[in-house]
Each structure stands twice: as C-alpha cells, then as structure tokens.
Steps between C-alpha positions, in 0.01 A plus 500: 500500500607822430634726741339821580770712334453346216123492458554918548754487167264294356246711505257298731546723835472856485811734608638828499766455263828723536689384199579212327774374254551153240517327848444702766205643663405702817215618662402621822450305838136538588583412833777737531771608792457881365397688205667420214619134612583315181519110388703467214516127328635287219212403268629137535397365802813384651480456931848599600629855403889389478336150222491785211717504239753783519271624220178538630685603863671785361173640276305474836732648726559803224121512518477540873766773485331684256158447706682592815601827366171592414423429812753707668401797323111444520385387844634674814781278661875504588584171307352197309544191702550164283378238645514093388332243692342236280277359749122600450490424091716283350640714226780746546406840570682790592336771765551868482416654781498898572638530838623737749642252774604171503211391672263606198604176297373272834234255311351414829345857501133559400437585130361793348179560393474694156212589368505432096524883427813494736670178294476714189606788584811331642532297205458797241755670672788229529437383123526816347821577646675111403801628226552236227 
C-alpha cells in the first residue's frame, strides 16, 4: 500500500504544495511545529533518507535549501531547523522548521492549528520566493 506521501504526489490526498522538481516534491505539514513548517520528499517512496541514490539525495537536499531560504526570508524566525526522523511514515522526508530556539523543533509539542486561509497564505508566500 502506498504510503501517505506518496498518495499526496499522486494526486490522491490534497496538499499545499511548495515546489516540486523531476523527483522531488514538498508541501506543507498540516500538522505543523510553526508557520511555515515544510516536508520535503523524493517522489519515490524510499523509507530511509541515507537508501537514495547520491542522485535523488543531492536534488532533494538542493530542494530543501532552496525551500529553506524562502523560508528564512518569508516567515518570522531566527533559523530553519532540519530535522530527519523517519519514524511516523515510512518514506524519507526532510522537516523545515522556522524556529527561534532549539526547543521549537521538540515533536512532542502540540501542533498548530491553521485554518485553510492561513496554509495558503503561508504557502503563497514561501513558493513565490523558491529561485530556480
């Protein structure tokens, strides 16, 4: 069965995309740690982050750091926290997090709650500023 990652490239789940590249694609966390918190996956669904070819590694790490920049510039914080844990869906993912302290990237924290207005705003404003 397919993994819920992949049923959102697919089409099948709804998401509020960021960007996306051959085989790449992120979107925001709709249970996020702040405003702005980004998932950003290979296409392929592939459980374990460091399993990629050095191919598809490098194009989604470039992607993050592009994301991460638009982050940076578009959502009040001091830094992006990256964050790789692997353990609630088994395909690699990459979180961007805005933060402000190092306890802003604790998962055991409550989520937000974004209303759908809020989750495009956010999303209009990090994809517009992504530089090819």
């Amino acid at each position: 069965m397919a993994s819920i990652f992949s049923r959102i490239v697919n089409g099948e789940i709804p998401c509020y995309k960021i960007a996306e590249t051959k085989n790449c694609f992120a979107f925001l966390d709709i249970n996020p740690l702040a405003k702005g918190h980004t998932l950003v996956i290979p296409k392929k669904e592939i459980d374990n982050l460091f399993d990629l070819d050095d191919g598809l590694y490098n194009e989604l790490c470039l992607l993050a750091k592009k994301i991460a920049l638009a982050i940076g510039k578009n959502i009040p914080c001091k830094k992006v926290g990256v964050a790789v844990i692997g353990l609630e869906v088994p395909h690699a993912h990459i979180h961007l997090v805005p933060i402000n302290g190092i306890y802003d990237i604790d998962f055991s924290k409550p989520k937000l709650k974004l209303s759908a207005d809020e989750f495009i705003e956010i999303k209009e404003k990090i994809s517009s500023d992504i530089k090819p």
